[in-house]
C-alpha positions, 0 to 999 in steps of 0.5 A: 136537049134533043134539038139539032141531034141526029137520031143517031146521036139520040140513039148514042146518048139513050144508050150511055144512059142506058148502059150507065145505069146498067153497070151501076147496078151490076157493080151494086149488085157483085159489091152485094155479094162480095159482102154477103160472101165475106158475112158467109165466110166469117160465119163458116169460119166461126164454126170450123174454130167452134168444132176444131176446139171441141174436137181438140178438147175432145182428144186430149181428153182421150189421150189424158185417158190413155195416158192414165190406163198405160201408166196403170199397165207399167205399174202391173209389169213391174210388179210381175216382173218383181215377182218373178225376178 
């Protein structure tokens, strides 16, 4: 394989390989992440709906409250408005 190959001509095809198998693993190692970083954001993303629906559920419980409590005030200024009227 080596025989007739300037040792510039071995250096060149150590190198390929070399190099071959170094971008290999880099390009393994950045799909790796790019999983990891896709699992990462659709766990993050699972939890904002989690914490966005309580925190709606939330507010609109507040304001059914408040609802109730200015309906209960209408009530009262008719009825001072009837007594006085």
């Amino acid at each position: 394989m080596t025989e007739g190959k300037t040792p510039f001509d071995q250096g060149m095809e150590m190198w390929q390989r070399m190099s071959a198998g170094y971008t290999d693993a880099v390009t393994k190692a950045v799909e790796q992440a790019m999983a990891q970083s896709t699992g990462f954001q659709a766990q993050v993303n699972r939890a904002v709906g989690a914490a966005m629906s309580a925190q709606l559920e939330a507010t609109l419980t507040a304001i059914r409250a408040l609802e109730v409590q200015v309906q209960a005030m209408a009530a009262k200024v008719d009825e001072l408005l009837k007594k006085q009227g």
